[in-house]
KEKE-3310 file (N, C-alpha, C; in steps of 0.2 Angstrom, whole numbers, plus 5000, padded with zeros to 4 digits):
npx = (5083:5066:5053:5037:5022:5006:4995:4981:4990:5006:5025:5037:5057:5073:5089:5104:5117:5129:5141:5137:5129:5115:5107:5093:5077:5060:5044:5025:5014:4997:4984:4973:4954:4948:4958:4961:4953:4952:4956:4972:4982:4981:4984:4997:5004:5000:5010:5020:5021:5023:5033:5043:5041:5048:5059:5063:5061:5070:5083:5088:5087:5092:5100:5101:5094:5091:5081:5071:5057:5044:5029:5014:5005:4998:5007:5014:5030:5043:5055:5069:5065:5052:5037:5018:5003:4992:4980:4971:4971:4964:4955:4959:4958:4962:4958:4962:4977:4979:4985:4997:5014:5019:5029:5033:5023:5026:5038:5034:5025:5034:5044:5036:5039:5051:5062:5069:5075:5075:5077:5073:5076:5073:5060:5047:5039:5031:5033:5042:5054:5053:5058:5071:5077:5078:5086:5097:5102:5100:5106:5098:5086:5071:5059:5046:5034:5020:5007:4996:4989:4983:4986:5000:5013:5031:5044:5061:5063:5070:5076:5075:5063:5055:5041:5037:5045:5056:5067:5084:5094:5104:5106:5104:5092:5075:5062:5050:5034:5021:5006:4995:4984:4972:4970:4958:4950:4945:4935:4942:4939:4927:4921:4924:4919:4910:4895:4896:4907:4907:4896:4905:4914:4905:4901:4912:4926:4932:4923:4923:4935:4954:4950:4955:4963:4952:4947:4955:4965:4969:4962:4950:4944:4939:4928:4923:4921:4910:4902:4896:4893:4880:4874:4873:4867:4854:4850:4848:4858:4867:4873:4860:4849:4850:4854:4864:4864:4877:4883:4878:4884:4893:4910:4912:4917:4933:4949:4957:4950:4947:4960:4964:4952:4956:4969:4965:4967:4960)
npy = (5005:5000:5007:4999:5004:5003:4995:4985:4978:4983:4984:4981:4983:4978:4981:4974:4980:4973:4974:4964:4957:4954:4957:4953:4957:4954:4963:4961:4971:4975:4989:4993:4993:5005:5013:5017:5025:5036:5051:5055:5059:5047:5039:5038:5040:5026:5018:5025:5020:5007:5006:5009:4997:4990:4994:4991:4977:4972:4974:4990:5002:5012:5017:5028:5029:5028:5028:5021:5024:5016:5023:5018:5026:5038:5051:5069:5070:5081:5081:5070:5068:5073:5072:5075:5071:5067:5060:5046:5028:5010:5008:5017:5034:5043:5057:5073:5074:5073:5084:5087:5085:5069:5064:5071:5069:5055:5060:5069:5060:5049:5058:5061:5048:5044:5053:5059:5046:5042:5045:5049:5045:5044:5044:5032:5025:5010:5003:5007:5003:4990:4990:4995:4986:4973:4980:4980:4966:4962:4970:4972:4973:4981:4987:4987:4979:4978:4969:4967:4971:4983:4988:4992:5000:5002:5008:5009:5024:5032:5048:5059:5054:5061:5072:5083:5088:5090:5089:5082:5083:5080:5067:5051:5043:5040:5034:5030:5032:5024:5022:5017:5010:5019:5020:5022:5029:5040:5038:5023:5011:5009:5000:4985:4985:4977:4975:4972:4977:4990:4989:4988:4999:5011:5009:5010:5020:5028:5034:5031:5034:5024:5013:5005:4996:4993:4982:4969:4969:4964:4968:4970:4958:4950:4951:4954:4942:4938:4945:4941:4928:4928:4934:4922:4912:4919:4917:4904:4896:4889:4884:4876:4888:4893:4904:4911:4922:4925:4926:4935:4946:4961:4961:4950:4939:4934:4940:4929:4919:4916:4913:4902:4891:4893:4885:4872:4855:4848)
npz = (5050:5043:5037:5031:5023:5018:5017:5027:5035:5042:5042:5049:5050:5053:5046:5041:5031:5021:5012:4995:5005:5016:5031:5040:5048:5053:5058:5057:5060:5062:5057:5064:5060:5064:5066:5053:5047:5055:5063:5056:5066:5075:5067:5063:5076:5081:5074:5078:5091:5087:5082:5092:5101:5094:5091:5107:5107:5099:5104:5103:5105:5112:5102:5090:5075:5057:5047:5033:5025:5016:5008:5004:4995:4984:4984:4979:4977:4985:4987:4993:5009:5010:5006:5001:5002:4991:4989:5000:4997:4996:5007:5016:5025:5032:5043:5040:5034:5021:5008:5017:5023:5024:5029:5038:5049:5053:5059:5070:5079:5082:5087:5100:5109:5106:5106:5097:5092:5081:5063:5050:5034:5021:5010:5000:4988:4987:4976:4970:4979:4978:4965:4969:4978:4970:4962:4965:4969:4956:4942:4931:4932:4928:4932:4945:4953:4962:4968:4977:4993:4987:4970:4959:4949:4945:4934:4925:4916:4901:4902:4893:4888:4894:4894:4904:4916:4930:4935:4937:4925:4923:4923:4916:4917:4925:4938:4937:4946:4938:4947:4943:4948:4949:4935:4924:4932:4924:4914:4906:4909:4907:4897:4902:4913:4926:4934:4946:4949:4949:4961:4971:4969:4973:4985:4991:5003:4994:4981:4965:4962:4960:4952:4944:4953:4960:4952:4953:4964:4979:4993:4989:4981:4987:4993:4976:4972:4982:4980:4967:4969:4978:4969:4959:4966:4969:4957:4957:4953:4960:4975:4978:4978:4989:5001:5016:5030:5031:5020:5016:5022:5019:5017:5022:5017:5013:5003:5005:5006:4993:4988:4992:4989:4976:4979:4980:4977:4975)
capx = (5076:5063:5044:5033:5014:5002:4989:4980:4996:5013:5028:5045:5062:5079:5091:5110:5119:5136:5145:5132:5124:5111:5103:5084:5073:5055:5036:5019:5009:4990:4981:4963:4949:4947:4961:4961:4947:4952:4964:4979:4989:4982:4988:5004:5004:4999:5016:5026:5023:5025:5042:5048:5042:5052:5066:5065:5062:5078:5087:5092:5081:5096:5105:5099:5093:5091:5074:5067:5048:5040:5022:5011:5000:4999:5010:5017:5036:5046:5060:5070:5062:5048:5030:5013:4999:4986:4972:4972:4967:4965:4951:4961:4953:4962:4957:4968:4984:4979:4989:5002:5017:5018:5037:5032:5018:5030:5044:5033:5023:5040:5047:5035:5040:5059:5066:5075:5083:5073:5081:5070:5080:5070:5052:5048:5034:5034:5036:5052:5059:5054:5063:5079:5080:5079:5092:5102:5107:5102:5107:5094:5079:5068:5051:5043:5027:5014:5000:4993:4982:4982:4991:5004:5021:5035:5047:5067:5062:5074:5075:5074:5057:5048:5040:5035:5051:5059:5072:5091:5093:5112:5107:5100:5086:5075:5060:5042:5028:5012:5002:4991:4979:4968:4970:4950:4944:4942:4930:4946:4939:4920:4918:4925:4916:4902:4888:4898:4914:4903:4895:4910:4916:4899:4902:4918:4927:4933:4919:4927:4944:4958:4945:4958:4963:4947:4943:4958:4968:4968:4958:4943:4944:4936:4922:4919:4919:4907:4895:4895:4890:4874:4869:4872:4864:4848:4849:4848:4862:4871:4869:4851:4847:4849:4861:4865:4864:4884:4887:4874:4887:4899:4916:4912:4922:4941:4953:4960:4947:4948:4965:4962:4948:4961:4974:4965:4968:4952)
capy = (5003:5002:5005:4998:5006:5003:4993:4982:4979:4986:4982:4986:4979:4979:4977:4975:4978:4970:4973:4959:4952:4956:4951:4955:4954:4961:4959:4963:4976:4977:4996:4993:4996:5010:5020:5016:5030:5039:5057:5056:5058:5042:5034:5039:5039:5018:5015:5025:5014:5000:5008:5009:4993:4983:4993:4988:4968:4968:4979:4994:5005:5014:5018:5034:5024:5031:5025:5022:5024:5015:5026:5016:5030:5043:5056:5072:5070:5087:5078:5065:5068:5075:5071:5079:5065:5067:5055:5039:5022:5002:5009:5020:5037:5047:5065:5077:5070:5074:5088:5088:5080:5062:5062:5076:5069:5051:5064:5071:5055:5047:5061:5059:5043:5040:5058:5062:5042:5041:5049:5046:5048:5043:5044:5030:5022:5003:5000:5010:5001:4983:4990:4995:4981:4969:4981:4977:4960:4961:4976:4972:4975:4988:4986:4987:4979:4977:4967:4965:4974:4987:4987:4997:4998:5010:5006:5013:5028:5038:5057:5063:5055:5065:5078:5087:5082:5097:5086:5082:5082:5074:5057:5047:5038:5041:5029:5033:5029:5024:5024:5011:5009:5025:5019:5019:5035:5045:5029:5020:5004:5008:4993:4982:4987:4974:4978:4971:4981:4995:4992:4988:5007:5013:5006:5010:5024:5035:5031:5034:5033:5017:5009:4996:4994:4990:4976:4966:4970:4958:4973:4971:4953:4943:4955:4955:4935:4938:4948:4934:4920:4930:4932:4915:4909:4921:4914:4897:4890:4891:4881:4875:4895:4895:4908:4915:4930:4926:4928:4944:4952:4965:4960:4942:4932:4936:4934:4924:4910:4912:4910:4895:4887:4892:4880:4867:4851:4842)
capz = (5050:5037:5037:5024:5025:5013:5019:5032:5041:5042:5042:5053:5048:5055:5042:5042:5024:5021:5003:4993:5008:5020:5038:5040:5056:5053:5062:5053:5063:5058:5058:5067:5056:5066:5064:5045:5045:5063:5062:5053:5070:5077:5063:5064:5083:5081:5069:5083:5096:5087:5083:5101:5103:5090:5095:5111:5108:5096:5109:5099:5108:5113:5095:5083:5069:5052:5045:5028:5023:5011:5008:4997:4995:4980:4986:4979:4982:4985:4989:4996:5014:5009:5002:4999:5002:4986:4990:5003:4994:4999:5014:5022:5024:5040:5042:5042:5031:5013:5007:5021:5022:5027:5035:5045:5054:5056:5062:5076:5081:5083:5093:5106:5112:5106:5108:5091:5090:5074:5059:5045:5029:5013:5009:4994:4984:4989:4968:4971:4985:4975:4959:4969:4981:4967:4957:4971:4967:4946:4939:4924:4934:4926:4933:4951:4952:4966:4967:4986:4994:4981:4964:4957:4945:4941:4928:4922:4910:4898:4907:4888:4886:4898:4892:4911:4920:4933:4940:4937:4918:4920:4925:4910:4917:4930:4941:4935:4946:4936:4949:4939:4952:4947:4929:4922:4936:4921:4910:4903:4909:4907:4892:4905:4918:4927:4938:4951:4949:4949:4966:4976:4968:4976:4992:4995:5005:4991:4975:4957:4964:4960:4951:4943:4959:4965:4952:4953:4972:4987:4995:4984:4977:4990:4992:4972:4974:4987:4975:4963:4974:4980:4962:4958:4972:4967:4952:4958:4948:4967:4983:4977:4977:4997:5004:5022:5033:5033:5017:5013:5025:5016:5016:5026:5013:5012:4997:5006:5006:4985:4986:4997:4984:4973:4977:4981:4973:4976)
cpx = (5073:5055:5042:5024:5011:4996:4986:4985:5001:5018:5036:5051:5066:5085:5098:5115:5126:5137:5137:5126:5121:5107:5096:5080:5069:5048:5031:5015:5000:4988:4975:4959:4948:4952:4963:4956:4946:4955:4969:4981:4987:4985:4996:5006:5004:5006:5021:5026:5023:5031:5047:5047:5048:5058:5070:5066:5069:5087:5092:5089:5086:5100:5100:5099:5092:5085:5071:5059:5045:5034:5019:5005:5002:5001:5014:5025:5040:5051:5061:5065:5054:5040:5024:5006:4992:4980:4975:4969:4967:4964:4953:4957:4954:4960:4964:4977:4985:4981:4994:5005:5019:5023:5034:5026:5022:5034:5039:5028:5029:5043:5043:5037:5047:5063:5072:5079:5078:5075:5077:5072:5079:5062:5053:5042:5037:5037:5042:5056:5059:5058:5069:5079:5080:5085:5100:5107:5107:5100:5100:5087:5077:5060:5050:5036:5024:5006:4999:4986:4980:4986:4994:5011:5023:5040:5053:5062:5068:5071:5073:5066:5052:5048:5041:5041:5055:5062:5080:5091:5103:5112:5102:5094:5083:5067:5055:5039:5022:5006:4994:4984:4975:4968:4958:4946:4941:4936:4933:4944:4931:4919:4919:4922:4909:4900:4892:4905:4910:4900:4900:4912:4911:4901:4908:4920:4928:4929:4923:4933:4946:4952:4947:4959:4959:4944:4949:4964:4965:4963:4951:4939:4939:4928:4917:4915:4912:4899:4892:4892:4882:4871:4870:4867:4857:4844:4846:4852:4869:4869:4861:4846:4845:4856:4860:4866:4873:4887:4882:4878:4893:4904:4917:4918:4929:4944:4958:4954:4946:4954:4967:4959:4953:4967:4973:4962:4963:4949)
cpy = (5004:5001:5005:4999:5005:5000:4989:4982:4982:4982:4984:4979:4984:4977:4980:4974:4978:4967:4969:4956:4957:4953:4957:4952:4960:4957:4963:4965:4977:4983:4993:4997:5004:5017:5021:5022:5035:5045:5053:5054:5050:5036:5034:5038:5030:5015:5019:5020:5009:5000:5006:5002:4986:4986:4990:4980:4966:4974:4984:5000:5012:5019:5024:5030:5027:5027:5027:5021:5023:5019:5023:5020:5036:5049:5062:5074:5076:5085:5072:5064:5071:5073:5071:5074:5071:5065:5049:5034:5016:5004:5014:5029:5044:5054:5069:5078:5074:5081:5090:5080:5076:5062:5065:5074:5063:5053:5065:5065:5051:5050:5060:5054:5041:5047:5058:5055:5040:5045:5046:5049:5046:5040:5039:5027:5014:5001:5001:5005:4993:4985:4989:4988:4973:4972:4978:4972:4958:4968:4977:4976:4982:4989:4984:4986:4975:4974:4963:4967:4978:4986:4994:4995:5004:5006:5013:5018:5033:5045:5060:5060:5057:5070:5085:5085:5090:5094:5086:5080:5079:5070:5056:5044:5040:5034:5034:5027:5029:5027:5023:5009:5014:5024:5017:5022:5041:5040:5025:5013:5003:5000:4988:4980:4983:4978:4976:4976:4989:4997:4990:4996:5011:5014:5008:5017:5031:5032:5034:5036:5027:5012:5005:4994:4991:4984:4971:4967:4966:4964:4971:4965:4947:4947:4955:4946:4936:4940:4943:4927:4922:4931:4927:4912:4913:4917:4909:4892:4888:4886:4879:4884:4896:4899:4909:4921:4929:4928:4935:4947:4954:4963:4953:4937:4935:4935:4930:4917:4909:4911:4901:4889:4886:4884:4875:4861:4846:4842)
cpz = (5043:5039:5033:5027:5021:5013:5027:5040:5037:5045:5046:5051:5051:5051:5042:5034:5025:5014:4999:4998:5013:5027:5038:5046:5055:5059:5056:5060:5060:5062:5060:5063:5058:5065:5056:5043:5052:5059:5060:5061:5074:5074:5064:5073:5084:5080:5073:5090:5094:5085:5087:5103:5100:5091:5100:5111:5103:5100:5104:5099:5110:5107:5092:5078:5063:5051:5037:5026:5019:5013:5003:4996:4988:4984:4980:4981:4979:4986:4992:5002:5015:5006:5006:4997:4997:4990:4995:4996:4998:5007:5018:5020:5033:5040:5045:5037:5024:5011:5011:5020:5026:5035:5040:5052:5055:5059:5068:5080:5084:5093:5101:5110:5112:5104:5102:5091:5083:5068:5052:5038:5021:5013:5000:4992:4988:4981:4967:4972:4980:4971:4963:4975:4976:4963:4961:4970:4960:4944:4934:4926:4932:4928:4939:4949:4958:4964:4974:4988:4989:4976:4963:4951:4944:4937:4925:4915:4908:4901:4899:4885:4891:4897:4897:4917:4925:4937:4936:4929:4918:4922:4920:4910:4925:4933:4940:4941:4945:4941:4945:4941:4951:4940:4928:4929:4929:4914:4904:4904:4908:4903:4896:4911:4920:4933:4947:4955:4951:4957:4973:4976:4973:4982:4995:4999:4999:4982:4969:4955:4965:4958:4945:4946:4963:4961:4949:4959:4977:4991:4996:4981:4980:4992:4985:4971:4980:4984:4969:4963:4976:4975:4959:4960:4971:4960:4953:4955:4954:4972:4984:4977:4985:4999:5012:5024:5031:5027:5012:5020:5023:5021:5021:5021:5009:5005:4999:5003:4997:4985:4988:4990:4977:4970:4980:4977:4970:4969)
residu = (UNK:UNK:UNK:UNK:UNK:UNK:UNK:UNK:UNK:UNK:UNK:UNK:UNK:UNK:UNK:UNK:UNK:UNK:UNK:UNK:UNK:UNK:UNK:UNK:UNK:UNK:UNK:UNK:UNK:UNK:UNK:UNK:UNK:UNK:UNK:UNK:UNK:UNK:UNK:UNK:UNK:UNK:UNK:UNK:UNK:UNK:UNK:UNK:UNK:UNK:UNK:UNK:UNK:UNK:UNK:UNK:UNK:UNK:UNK:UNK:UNK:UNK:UNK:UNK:UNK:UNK:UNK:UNK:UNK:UNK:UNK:UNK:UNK:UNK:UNK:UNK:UNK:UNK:UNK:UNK:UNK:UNK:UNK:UNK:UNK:UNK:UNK:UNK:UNK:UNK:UNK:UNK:UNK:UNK:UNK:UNK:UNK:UNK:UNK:UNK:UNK:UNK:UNK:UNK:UNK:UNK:UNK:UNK:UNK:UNK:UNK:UNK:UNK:UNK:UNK:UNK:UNK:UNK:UNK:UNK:UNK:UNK:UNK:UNK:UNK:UNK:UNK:UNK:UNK:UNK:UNK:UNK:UNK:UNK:UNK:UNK:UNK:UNK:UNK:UNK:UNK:UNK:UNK:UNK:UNK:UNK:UNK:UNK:UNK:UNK:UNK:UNK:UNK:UNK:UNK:UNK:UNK:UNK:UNK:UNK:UNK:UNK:UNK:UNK:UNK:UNK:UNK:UNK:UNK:UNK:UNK:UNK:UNK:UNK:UNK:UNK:UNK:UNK:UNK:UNK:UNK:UNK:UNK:UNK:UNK:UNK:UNK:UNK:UNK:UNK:UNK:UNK:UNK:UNK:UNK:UNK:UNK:UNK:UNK:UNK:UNK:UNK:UNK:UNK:UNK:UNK:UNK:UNK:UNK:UNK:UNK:UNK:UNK:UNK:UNK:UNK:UNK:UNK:UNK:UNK:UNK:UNK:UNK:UNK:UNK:UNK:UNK:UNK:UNK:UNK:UNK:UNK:UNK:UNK:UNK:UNK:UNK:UNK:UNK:UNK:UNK:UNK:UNK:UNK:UNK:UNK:UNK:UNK:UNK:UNK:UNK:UNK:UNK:UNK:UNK:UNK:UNK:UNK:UNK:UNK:UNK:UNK:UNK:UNK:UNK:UNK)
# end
């Protein structure tokens, strides 16, 4: 099994590896606003039952399953099984989480309902899991990169160019995550910085945190579009300078519908 966690929805996969090839059967789960900003356990308690349930619709409900865990979260990792949530980002915001570790609160949400068949045996970055499942079929691959709800990248580094490194010094190379999304929290992107990137930051759950993330991620992008249109539109150089209550309401206009405008050919 594999869980990918990182934003809006989640993801469960059932996946069967054979020498080169692979079978795959996954569902998309969405987290309810609510538990996006509830206790930590009912987060985790949500992504258990939706465990039991996908095991049971692909009848496998029965088996001890091993389980991988994408975490797209800034995590402290102590280990393969282990990691130490830093900060939430991309709205989430559960109490209780940050400075404990992750697996353990997935481990005992699990157990409640499926009785030790969950076997959770590697905690990973989503950039990771991109890097190595593309190394998978092209060895060359050196670069995991994310751009969804939130952004991110990690990328092959030489073990001899890390200065702070207190890991395995007899393997040549090891898997940096940037963690690129908080790039421009200490005022690396101020010059950059409009009035509108500004009060999305404001508004948001964690202010002066992932604030690359927030002006360029599916997260943020249809909301900063959204800000742009109402000072257009005050302007007058907009909709004859007539707006709606629909679109003076925070986060009414998705990125989806700029990716929509996007591709359309008209």
């Amino acid at each position: 099994l594999a869980l990918d966690l990182g934003g809006t929805n989640f993801r469960i996969l059932l996946i069967k590896l054979d020498g080169r090839h692979y079978e795959m059967q996954s569902k998309i789960y969405a987290v309810p606003p609510a538990i996006m900003t509830g206790p930590g356990v009912e987060l985790f308690d949500h992504i258990a039952n939706c465990l039991d349930n996908f095991t049971k619709e692909h009848k496998v409900a029965n088996e001890k399953l091993p389980l991988g865990f994408t975490f797209s979260f800034p995590v402290k990792q102590e280990g393969l099984r282990r990691g130490i949530l830093i900060s939430w980002t991309k709205g989430f915001n559960c109490e209780g989480v940050v400075g404990e570790d992750v697996v353990e609160f997935l481990r005992r949400s699990c157990d409640k309902l499926m009785a030790n068949r969950i076997n959770i045996v590697a905690l990973l970055n989503d950039t990771t899991g991109t890097l190595m499942s593309c190394a998978w079929k092209n060895h060359n691959c050196k670069i995991g990169l994310i751009l969804g709800t939130g952004t991110n990248a990690c990328y092959v580094e030489k073990v001899e160019n890390i200065e702070d490194f207190d890991g395995d010094y007899s393997k040549p190379h090891v898997l940096i995550n940037t963690e690129w999304g908080a790039f421009g929290d200490h005022g690396e992107l101020d010059f950059i910085t409009t009035p509108f990137d500004r009060e999305i930051d404001q508004k948001s759950v964690n202010p002066g945190k992932q604030r690359h993330e927030k002006m360029i991620s599916g997260m943020y992008l249809g909301e900063l579009v959204r800000l742009l249109l109402i000072k257009f539109t005050e302007d007058k150089t907009l909709f004859g300078g007539s707006t709606s209550d629909l679109l003076k309401t925070k986060d009414s206009f998705h990125t989806e519908y700029v990716s929509n405008i996007e591709n359309d050919k008209r």
